[in-house]
N, C-alpha and C positions, 0 to 999 in steps of 0.2 A: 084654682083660686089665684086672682091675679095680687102679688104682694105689693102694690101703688095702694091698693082699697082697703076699706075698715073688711072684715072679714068677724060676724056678732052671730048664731047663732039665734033663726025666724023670732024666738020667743023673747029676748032681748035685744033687738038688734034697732042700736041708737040710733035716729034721725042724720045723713051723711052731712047735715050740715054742721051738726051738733061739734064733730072730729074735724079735725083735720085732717087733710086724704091719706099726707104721709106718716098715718100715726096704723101701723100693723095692731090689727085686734085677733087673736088664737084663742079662742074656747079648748074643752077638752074635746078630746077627739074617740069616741068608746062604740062600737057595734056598728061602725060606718056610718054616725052621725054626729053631729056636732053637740056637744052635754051645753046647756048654761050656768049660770055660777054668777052669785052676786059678792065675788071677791076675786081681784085682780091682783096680780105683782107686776108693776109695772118697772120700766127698763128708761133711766136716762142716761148719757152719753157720761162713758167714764171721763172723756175733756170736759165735761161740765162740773163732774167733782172735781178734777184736780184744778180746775180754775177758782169754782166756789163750794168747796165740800158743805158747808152748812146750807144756803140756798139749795142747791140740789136736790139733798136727802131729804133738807126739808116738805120740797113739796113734792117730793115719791110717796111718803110717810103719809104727808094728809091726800092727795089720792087714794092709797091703798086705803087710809081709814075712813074714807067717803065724805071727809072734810072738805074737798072739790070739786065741782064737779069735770070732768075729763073737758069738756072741751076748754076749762084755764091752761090744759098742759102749755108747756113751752114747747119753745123750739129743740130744747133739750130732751122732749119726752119722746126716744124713739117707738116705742109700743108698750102691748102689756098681754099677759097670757092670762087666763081663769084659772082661778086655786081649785081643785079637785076637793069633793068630801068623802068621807068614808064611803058615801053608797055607791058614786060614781067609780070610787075604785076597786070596789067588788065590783062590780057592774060590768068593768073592765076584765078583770078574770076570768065570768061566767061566760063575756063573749069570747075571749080568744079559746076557750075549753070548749066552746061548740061547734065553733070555728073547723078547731083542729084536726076532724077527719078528714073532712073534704078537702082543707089546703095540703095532708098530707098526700090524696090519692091524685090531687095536681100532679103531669107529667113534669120529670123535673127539667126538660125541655122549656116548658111554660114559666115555672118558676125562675127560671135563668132570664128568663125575660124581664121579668123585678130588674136585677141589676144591671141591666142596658139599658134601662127605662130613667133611672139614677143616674145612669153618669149618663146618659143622655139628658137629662135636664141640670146636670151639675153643669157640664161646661155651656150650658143656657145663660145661666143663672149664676155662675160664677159670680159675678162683679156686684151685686145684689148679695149673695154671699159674704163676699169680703167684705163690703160695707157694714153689714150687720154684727158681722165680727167683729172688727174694729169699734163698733158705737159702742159693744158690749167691753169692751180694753184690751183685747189683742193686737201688738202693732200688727203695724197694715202689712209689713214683710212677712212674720209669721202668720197672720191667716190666709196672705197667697201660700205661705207653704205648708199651709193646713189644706185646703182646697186643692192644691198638685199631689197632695199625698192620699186622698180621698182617692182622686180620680185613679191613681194605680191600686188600691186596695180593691176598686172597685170596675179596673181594668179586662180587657181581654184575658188575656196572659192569667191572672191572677185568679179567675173566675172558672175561667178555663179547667184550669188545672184541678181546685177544687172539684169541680162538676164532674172530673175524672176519675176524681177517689171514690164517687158513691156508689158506685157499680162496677163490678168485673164478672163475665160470663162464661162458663166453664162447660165442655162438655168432656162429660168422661164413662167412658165404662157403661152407655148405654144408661147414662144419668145426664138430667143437665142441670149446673150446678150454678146459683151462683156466689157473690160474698158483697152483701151492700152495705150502706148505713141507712139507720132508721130515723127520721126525726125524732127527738124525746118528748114532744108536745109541745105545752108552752112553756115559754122563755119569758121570766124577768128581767127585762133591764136598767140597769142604776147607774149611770153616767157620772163623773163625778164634777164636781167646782169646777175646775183648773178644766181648759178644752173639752166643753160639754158636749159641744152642737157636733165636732168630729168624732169623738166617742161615743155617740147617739148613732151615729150612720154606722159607724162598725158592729153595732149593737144590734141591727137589724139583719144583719147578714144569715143569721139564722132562718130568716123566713125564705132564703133559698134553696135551704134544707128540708122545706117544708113545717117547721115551725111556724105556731101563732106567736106573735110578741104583743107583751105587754110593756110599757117603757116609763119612767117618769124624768120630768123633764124637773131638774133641780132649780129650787126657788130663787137662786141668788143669781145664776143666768138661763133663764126658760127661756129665751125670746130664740135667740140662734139655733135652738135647740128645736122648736116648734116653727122657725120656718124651715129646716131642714124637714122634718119632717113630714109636714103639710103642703109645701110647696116639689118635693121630692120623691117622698118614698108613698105617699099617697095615689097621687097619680099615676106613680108608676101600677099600683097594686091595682086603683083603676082600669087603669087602660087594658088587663089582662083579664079584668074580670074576678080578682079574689073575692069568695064570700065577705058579707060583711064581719067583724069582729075579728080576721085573720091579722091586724095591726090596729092597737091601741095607746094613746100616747095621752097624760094627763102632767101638770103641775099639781106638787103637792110636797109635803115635807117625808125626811128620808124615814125617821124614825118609823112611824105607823104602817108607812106604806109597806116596807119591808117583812115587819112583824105580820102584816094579813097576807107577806107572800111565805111567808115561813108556817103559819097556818093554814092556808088554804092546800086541798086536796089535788087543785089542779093546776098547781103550778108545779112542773116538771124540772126545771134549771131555775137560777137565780145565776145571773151574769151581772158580777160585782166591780164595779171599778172605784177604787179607794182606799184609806189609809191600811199598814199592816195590821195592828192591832186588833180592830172591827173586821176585818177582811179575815180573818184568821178563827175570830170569836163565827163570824157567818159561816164560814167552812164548815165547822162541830156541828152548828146548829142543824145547817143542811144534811151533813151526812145520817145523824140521829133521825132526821125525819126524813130520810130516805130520796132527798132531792139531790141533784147534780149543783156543787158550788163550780161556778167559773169566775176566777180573781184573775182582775189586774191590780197590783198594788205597787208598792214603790220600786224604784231599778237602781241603783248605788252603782251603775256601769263601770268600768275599768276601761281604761285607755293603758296599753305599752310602747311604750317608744323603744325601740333598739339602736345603737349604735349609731348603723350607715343608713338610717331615714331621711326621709326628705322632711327635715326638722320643722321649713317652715309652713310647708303644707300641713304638718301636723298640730303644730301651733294653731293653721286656719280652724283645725279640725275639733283640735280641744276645745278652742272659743264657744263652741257650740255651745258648752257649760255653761253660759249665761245668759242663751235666749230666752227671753220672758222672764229673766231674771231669776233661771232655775226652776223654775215654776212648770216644768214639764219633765215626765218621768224618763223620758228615754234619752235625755241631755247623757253628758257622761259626768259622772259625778268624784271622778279620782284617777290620776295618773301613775304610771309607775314607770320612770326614765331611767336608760342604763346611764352608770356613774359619770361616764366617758363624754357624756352631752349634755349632761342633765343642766349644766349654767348657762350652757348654751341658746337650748330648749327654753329655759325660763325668764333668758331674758328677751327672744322674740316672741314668747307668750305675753310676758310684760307691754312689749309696744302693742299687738295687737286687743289688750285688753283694755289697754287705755282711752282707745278709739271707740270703745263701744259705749252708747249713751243712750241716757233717757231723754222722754219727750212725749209727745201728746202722740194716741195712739195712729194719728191720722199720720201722720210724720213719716215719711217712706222710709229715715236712714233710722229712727230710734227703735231699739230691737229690747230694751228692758219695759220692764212691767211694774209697777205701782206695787208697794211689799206690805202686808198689813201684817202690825204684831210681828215687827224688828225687834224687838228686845230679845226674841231667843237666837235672832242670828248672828247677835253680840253675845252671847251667853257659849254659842260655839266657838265665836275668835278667840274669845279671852282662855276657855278651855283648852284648846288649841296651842298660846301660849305657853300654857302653865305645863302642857306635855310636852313640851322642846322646839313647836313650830317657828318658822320665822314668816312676816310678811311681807312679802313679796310687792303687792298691790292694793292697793282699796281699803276696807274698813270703814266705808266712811257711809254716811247717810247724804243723799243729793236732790234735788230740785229740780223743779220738771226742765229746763234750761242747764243741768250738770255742774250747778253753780253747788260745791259743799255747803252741809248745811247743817242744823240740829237737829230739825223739826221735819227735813223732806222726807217725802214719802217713797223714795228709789234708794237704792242699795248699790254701794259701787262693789263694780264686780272685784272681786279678790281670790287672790290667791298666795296660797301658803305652801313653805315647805319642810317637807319631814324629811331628817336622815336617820333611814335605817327601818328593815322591813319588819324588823323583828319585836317592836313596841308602837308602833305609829297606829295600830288601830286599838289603841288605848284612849286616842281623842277620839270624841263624839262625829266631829266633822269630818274623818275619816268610816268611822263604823258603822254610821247610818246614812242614809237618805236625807239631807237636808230642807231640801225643796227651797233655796237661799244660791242667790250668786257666791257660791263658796266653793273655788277648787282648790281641794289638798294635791298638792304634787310631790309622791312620794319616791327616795332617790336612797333606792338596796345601797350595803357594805359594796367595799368597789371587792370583788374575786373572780378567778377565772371564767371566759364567757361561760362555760356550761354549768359554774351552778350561779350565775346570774341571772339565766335565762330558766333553771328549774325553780330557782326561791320565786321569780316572775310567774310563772307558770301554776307554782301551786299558792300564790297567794290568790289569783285567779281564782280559782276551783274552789278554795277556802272560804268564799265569799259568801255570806248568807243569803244573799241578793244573786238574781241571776235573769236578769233582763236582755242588756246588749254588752258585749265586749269587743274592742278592737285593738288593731295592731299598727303599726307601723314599721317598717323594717323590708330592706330588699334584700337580703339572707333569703336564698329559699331554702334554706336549712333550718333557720329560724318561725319563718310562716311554715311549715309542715309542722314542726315540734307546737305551735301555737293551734293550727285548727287538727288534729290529730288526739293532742291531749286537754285543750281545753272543754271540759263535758260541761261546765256551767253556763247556763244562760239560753234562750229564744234563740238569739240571733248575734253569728261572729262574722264580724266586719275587718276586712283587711285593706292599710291604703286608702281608704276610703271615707267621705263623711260618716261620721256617726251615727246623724238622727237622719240620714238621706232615704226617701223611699226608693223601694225599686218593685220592677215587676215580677210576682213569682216568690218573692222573699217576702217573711211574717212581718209584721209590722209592732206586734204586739206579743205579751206573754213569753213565760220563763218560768225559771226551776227556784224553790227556795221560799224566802218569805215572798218574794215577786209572785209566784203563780199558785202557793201553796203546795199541799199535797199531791197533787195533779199537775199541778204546771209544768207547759210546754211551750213553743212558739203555738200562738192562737192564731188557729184557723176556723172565726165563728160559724162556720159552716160543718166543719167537722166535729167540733167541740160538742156540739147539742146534737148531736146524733152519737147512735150507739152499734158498733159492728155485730151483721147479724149474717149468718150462712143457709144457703138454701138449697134444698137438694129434692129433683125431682125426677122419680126412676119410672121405665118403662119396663114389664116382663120380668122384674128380679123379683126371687123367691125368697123372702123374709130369712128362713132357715141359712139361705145358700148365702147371704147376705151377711151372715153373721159368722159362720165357721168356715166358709167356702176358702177366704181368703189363707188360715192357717194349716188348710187341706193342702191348698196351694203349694204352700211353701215346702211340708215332706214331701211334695212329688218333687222339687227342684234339687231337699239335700238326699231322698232317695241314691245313693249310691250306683252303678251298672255292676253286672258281674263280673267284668272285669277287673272293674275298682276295687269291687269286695275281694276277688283272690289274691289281686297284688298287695291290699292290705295284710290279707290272714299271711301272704310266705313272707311278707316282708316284719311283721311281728315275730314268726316262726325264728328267722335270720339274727333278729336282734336275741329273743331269748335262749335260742343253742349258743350265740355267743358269751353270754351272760353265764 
């Protein structure tokens, strides 16, 4: 499908004059054919809200209500996806469950073909990407580095390795043995608000495992979501030949769809991306009904600074905290500086925070994001106060030009400080996940390095969140005690960006309220599969099979005659002595 064209499913498919060319049209996508649907969500350019937020919404609102006809959109109306209904999303289920033999008995040779199919049409398709990104309100910086971090998730290296883990082949003893992973059938996935269309491609990863997927693509941004999709992972599944209904993908809302994946018989996983609470509430649900929960949920990451750091690369590194305006889980969300730097540290954090701005998503240098329902991230400063913090930075609400302001819709980035480890996650803004340009920089009792470096160490581990952690520090005495003992978290980063992808390293998943009860670094590949051992004998006698081996072992402590006389005189020796 070429994404320049309306793209309308035969049975509704408008006159090309009717649209304009560059308006992307996505149906649902269910049993390798296009569903139709006489209700859209349609998608305009978040610069057009922040230019005229009433205008805009206004005429999304009478589109979707069929108050216009589409071809009034504007120049602001970049596309629109078809709402799913209840049957289409059964529909979707039944297919990927019939699916699911034959894509499992796919050599997984063939299936690895999927993901070079993908990132071969990502780095296609990249700049159509990023564009789409962007119209949907990711600056344009971050969705290049949403699109470079794709391409390593879905890298050689990366894939590689995975593909490594599902087989090892054993011969022993006149058996040949082996230990694989199984796919678990079908996969639900649920992408969340915040970086849809990148958590939608991570979310397919399962069907390299030989999973069917079922996917919904969230109402508030479908569009990036379903051309990844449909311009991606689709043709990739084409071009190998997957049965039809082995990948299904619909717009629809979260409630419903979720509850017919938690009822239905053939759904195997549910892959959750989204708040703790719900995320936690899903887990129970799943486990009672016998499905695999896979969460990603919030990360509250920890940054430590030690001493002799390179302060201001780490400074570079903490900034991280405010891309998209916090608005992304693996940002880091809390520092802990030794005493020794910590003014230091804060005040080159201060100039580098100052520098970062808002702006219109298309804007190469503007790296924050538009914040709706700021009142609770004022509701954390003031808290924050009232617990001893002091502010450092920001507080302030801004305008798309960084001009303060009452009424703007941007957040200046901030940060705060705490002294002292031993009360500071008594404020909220330390204790949880904010998902708010808000870093607490918290700065330990000054005491000798070695229990500066344990109160660091275990407030780490203490953390009920365990996503990503990192360090900073050229001590290797220091970085050993940090990755040695730090056990919380996905993924520990030393020196190093934060949220940086690399190859071969998880990108996702952790321990805590981050991954739930099961949480690990997530490798959707492995994740939705389950280790199963195989053993296949030639000539062995079932009996001999069973006791042979503990026959075995008395012929090894069977003693010689010799053994046995030097025991008896040497017994003889001690009791005449005796």
């Amino acid at each position: 499908m070429d994404s320049s064209t309306v793209s309308c499913p035969d049975q509704v498919r408008t006159p090309p004059s009717a649209l304009r060319p560059n308006i992307l049209t996505y149906p649902s996508y269910v049993d390798g054919r296009d569903i139709p649907s006489d209700s859209y969500v349609y998608t305009v350019t978040t610069s057009s809200i922040l230019d005229d937020v009433f205008a805009s919404l206004t005429l999304k609102r009478q589109l979707e209500r069929g108050r216009l006809d589409v071809f009034a959109a504007t120049d602001f109306v970049v596309g629109r996806c078809a709402v799913a209904d209840e049957r289409t999303v059964a529909v979707a289920t039944t297919a990927a469950a019939a699916a699911a033999p034959r894509w499992a008995r796919t050599p997984l040779a063939t299936r690895m073909e999927v993901g070079a199919g993908i990132r071969r049409r990502l780095r296609q398709r990249h700049a159509s990407f990023v564009e789409l990104l962007t119209a949907e309100g990711t600056p344009r910086a971050l969705a290049e580095w949403q699109v470079a971090g794709l391409l390593e998730i879905f890298s050689e290296e990366t894939l590689g390795w995975c593909a490594d883990q599902m087989r090892q082949d054993i011969e022993h003893n006149g058996r040949t043995m082996m230990l694989r992973r199984v796919p678990d059938g079908v996969v639900a996935v649920n992408p969340p608000q915040n970086a849809p269309a990148s958590s939608a491609l991570f979310g397919v990863l399962p069907l390299l495992a030989g999973n069917t997927v079922v996917l919904r693509a969230p109402r508030s941004a479908p569009l990036g979501v379903m051309f990844a999709m449909r311009e991606l992972v689709v043709p990739a599944l084409d071009e190998i030949g997957a049965p039809p209904g082995t990948f299904n993908v619909f717009c629809a809302r979260p409630g419903p769809v979720i509850q017919s994946w938690l009822d239905s018989e053939d759904i195997s996983d549910i892959f959750y991306t989204g708040g703790v609470s719900r995320g936690l509430e899903l887990e129970r649900e799943c486990v009672a009904r016998g499905k695999k929960p896979i969460l990603e949920l919030a990360g509250n990451d920890c940054v430590l600074v030690w001493r002799d750091a390179d302060l201001m690369a780490a400074a570079e590194a903490i900034s991280e905290c405010f891309f998209g305006s916090g608005q992304i889980c693996m940002v880091p969300n809390q520092v802990l500086v030794h005493p020794e730097v910590a003014d230091e540290l804060l005040e080159r954090l201060r100039q580098i925070t100052a520098r970062i701005r808002p702006g219109l998503p298309e804007d190469p240098g503007a790296l924050l994001s538009p914040v709706l329902r700021s009142e609770r991230f004022f509701d954390y400063v003031r808290d924050a106060i009232d617990k001893g913090a002091t502010v450092i930075h920001g507080a302030r609400r801004l305008e798309t030009d960084g001009t303060p302001s009452d009424t703007g819709l941007f957040l200046e980035p901030t940060v705060l400080r705490f002294d002292g480890l031993e009360k500071c996650r008594e404020a909220e803004a330390v204790r949880e996940e904010t998902f708010f340009p808000l870093l607490p920089v918290v700065v330990p009792e000054a005491a000798p390095d070695e229990d500066v470096l344990a109160a660091m160490l275990d407030y780490v581990n203490d953390n009920p969140y365990g996503l990503r952690n990192s360090l900073w520090a050229a001590d290797e005495t220091v970085i050993g005690a940090f990755v040695e003992q730090v056990a919380n978290g996905g993924l520990l980063k030393v020196n190093d960006s934060h949220i940086g992808f690399l190859p071969f390293m998880p990108t996702h998943g952790g321990t805590g309220r981050t991954g739930g009860a099961f949480g690990e670094a997530n490798y959707p590949m492995l994740r939705t599969t389950h280790l199963q051992g195989v053993s296949i004998a030639k000539g062995i006698r079932p009996r001999e099979a069973v006791f042979g081996s503990y026959a075995e072992l008395l012929k090894d402590d069977a003693p010689s005659v010799k053994d046995h006389n030097d025991t008896a005189e040497g017994a003889t020796a001690v009791n005449g002595k005796e």
